[in-house]
N, C-alpha and C positions, 0 to 999 in steps of 0.2 A: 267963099261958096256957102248959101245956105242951105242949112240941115232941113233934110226931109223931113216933112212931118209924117208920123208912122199913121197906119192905115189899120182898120179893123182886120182885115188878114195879117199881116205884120204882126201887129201886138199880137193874136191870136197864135201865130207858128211863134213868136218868142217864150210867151207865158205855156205855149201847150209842151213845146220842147224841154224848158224848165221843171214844170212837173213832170214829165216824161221819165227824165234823167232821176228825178228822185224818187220816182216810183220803182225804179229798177234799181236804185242802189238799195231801197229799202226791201226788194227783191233780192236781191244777190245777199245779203245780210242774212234775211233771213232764212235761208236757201244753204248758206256758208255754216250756219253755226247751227245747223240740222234741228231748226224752230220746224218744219215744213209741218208737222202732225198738232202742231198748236196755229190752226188756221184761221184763226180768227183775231189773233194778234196783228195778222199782214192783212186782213180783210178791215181793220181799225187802223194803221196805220196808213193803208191804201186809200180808204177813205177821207182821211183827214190830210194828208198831203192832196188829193183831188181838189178839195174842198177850198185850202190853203190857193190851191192855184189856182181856181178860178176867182176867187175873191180879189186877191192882190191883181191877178192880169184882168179882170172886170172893172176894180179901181183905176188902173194905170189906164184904163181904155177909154173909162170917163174923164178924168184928170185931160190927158195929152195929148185925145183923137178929141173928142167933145166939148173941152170946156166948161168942162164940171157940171156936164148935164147929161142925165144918162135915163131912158124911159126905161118903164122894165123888158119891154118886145128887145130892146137895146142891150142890156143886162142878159136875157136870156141866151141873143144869138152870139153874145159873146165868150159867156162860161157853155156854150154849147162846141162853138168852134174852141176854143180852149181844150175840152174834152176829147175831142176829134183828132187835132193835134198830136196831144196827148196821148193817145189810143195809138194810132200809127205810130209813134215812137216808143213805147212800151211792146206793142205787139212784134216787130221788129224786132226788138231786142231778144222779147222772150223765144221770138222764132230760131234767133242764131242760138241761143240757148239751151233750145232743144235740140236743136238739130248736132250741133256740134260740139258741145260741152259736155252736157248731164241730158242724158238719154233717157238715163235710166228712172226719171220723174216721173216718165211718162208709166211706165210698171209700177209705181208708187202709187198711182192715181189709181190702176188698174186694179191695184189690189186694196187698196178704201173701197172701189166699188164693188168686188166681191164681200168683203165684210160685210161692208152696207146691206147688200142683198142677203147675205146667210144670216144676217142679224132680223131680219123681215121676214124669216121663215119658207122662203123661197123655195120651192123641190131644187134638185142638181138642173133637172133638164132645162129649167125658168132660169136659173143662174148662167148655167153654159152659154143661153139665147141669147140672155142679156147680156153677156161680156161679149160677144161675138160681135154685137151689134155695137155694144160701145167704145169696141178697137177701133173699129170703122172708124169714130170722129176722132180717136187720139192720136193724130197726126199731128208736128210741130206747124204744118202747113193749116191745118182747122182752127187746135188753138188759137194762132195768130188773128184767124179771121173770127172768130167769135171776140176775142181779145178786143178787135177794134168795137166790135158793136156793142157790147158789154161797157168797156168803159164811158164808150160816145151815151149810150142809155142813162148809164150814171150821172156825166155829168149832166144832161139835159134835165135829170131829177133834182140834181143838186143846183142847178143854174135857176130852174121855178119858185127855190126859196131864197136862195140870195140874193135876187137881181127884183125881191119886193125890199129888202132891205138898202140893197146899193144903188136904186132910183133915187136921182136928184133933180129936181125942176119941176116944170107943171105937166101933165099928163092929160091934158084934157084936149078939147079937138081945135078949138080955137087958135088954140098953139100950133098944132101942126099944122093945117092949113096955111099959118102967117110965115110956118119955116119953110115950108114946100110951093110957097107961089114963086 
């Protein structure tokens, strides 16, 4: 029997699932060993596993869908679905997460954004508004859904610098006309 050759969606749910899973162990890490208030360790980490995955599943997509020819339009919608992927599986995660593990992150956020605000000089009554208003979206259910668009955003920023780098072949019109007739 021969082997499917994989498809831009394929490669895309492999490589987004991939980073997914290592975005959330690298979640759960740092989540575990109560890094949470050094946020910018897991926002540098998050981004370089991102990054890490769209290049490798952007390679693999040129390599084994294309034949080592890849435009950057090609490159982009690739580390974009990658990121989308991604997103859904990380969101997901962090949903179950919240909802049924560690709840209490959610009161951790609440209370950075009080500080934040007392630290801004804020009256009480601007503060109270403010938290009232930002309980609203702290739901494991909103997270989740900002979660997916947050990191789809991301990688489609990330996917506009590496898919100038990870273009191979001719990019001009010629070309495509003579692939598309």
């Amino acid at each position: 029997m021969a082997k499917k050759k994989p498809t831009l969606l394929s490669n895309s749910m492999q490589y987004g699932a991939m980073t997914g899973i290592g975005l959330f162990i690298v979640f759960l890490v740092i989540n575990l060993t109560g890094l949470t208030a050094q946020n910018s360790i897991q926002q540098v980490l998050s981004y370089g596993i991102l990054t890490l995955g769209i290049i490798v599943g952007t390679k693999s997509y040129r390599e084994h869908v294309l034949n080592g020819r890849l435009s950057y339009g090609q490159g982009l919608g690739s580390g974009t679905l990658i990121s989308f992927f991604c997103a859904i599986l990380i969101s997901f995660f962090t949903f179950l997460y919240l909802k049924f593990v560690d709840a209490s992150m959610i009161d951790l956020i609440m209370k950075e954004a009080e500080k934040s605000m007392i630290e801004k000089n804020m009256t009480d009554e601007q503060i109270e508004q403010g938290l009232t208003m930002f309980r609203k979206f702290q739901t494991p259910g909103f997270i989740a859904l900002i979660g997916i668009f947050s990191y789809t955003l991301m990688g489609f920023v990330i996917s506009l610098v590496t898919s100038a780098f990870l273009k191979k072949g001719n990019d001009n019109f010629e070309d495509f006309v003579s692939e598309n007739q």
